[in-house]
C-alpha positions, 0 to 999 in steps of 0.5 A, spaced: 541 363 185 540 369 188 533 369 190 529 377 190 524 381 192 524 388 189 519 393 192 519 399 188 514 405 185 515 406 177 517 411 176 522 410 171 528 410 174 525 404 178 523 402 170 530 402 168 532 398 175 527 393 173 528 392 166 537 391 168 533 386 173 529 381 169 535 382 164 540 377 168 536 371 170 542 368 171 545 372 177 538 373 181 530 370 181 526 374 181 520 371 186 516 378 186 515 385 185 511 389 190 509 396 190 508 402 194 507 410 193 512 414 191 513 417 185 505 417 184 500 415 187 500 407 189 494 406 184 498 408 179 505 405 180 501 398 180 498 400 173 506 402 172 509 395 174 504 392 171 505 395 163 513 393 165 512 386 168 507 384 161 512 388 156 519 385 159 515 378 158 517 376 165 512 372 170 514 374 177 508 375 182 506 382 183 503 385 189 501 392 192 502 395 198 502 401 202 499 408 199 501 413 204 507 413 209 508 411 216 506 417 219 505 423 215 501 424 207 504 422 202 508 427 197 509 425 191 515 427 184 509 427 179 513 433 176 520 429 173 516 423 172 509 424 169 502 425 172 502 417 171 509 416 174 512 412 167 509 417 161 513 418 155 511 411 152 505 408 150 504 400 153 500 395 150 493 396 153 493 388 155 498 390 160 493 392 165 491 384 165 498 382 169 495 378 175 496 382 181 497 376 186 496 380 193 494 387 195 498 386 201 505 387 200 507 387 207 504 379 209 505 377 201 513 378 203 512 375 209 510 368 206 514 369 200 521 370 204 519 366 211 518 360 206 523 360 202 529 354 201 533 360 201 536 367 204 532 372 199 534 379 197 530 385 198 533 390 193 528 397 195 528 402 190 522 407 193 521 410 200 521 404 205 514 403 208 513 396 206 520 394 209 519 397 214 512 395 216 515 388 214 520 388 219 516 390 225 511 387 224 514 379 223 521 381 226 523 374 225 523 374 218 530 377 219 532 370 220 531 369 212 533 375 209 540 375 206 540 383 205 537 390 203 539 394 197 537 400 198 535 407 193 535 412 198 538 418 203 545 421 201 551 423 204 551 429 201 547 433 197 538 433 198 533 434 192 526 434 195 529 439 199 536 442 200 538 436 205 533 430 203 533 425 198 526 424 195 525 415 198 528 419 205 524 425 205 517 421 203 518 417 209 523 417 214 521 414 220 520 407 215 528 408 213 530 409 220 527 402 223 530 399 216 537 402 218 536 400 225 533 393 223 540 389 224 540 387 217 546 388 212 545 394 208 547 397 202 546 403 201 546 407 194 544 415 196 544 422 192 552 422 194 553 416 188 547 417 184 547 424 181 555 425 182 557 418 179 552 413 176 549 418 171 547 418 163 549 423 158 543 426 153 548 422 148 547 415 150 540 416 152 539 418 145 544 412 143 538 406 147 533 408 142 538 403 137 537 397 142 532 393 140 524 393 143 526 395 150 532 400 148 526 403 145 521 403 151 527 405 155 530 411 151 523 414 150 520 414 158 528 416 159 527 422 154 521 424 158 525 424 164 531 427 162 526 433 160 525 435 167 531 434 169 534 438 164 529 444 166 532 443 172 539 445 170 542 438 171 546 435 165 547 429 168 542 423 168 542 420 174 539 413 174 538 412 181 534 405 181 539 401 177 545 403 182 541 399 187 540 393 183 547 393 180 550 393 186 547 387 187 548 383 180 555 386 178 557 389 185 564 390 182 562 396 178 563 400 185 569 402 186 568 405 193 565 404 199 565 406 206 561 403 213 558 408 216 552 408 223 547 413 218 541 417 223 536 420 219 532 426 220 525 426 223 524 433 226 518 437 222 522 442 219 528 442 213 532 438 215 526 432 215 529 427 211 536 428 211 541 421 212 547 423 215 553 419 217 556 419 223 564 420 222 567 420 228 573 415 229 570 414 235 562 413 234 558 408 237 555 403 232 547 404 232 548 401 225 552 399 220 550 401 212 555 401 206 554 407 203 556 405 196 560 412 194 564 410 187 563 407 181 567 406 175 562 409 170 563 407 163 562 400 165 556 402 169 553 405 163 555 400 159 552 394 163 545 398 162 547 398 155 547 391 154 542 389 159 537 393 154 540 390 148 539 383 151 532 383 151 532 382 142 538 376 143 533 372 147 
């Protein structure tokens, strides 16, 4: 059994991340969720993972962690995803009472991972300030670390800026200790994202029919939608699910290259930005597989029967 911790900040593309997770406990255990600021403020985002942990019915331990970034204040995307980082649904009001079993993310994924039987699985849909104080802080916990999943940077296109996706633009500094970290990386950016893995208006109308959680699911995913479309975009990207999919059902991708990735840490805009180093000859500061293609009907489809699994429980 493939034993994980995802560290996340809903936000409701982490919600549908979460909500594809806990369906599929036969491929992953999850032993734990931890927070960070992101989307919206860590208060926030705690309150978030609480409301999903209680309506999902799951019992993995919750902790929060770091409010703000390594280095600079935290910028926030309160404006695609609520003043509460997962409006558009209203959650039962026990949820609030979902244990918090740590408020520090950080030693919480240390004592967890460092005594587990097994190698565990990082999946990080959010910026990498947890990850990455983890990886400084306690480096011989790389030993029983299997692998990281990532939500994060692209090898095209930015969208918090022209050249930097949000998770990278937040807190760059944290993403290049995690891309230098020695660990095998998976990485799902922008390039696959709002390219690839995206939903249509008409199946996020058709999720609604998929039981309690497709209820749930369509109402924050109309939300969510709502911002985007003002935007111009006709495509839904749902982000965070690409990083747990490519964990539990990695066959959906079609395409993928290893690349050594650098990120941008200049005051200026370019800060952020994840750029692949193409040269046939290039000198492996790293090695991250970007994940670049993925057969896009079955990736819907699967979002689709992990909602609906929920009410065949």
């Amino acid at each position: 059994m493939t034993k994980v911790i995802m560290d996340c900040d809903p936000g409701i593309d982490d919600a549908i991340a979460l909500t594809v997770l806990l369906a599929h406990p036969e491929k992953a255990d999850l032993m734990g969720v931890t927070t960070v600021g992101g989307n919206v403020k860590l208060e926030y985002v705690t309150q978030n993972a609480k409301k999903l942990l209680t309506f999902l019915g799951s019992e993995a331990e919750l902790a929060s962690g770091q409010a703000s970034p390594l280095v600079k204040e935290i910028e926030t995307a309160g404006e695609i995803h609520g003043k509460t980082g997962m409006d558009g649904y209203d959650f039962p009001e026990n949820s609030l009472d979902y244990p918090l079993t740590s408020d520090n993310a950080v030693t919480y994924m240390y004592d967890r991972i460092s005594k587990s039987d097994e190698k565990v699985n990082l999946v990080a849909t959010a910026p990498l300030t947890n990850v990455s104080l983890l990886l400084k802080t306690f480096p011989e916990v790389k030993k029983n670390i299997e692998h990281i999943y990532i939500m994060g940077g692209s090898t095209l296109q930015g969208n918090i800026t022209l050249a930097a996706e949000f998770n990278a633009y937040v807190d760059p500094e944290a993403m290049e200790i995690v891309f230098n970290s020695g660990l095998p990386i998976t990485l799902s950016g922008l390039n696959l994202t709002e390219n690839k893995a995206y939903l249509t208006m008409d199946e996020i109308n058709k999720i609604k029919d998929l039981g309690h959680v497709g209820v749930m699911a369509s109402s924050i995913l109309d939300f969510y939608a709502s911002a985007e479309l003002a935007k111009g975009m006709t495509k839904i990207p749902i982000h965070d699910a690409c990083a747990v999919i490519s964990l539990i059902a990695p066959e959906l991708f079609t395409k993928s290259t290893n690349y050594s990735m650098d990120v941008c840490l200049t005051n200026d805009q370019y800060r952020g930005m994840t750029y692949p180093d193409r040269r046939t000859d290039a000198p492996q500061k790293n090695n991250i597989k970007v994940i670049e293609d993925v057969d896009r009907e079955a990736f819907v489809q699967f979002i689709f029967d992990s909602i609906a699994s929920y009410d065949k429980k």
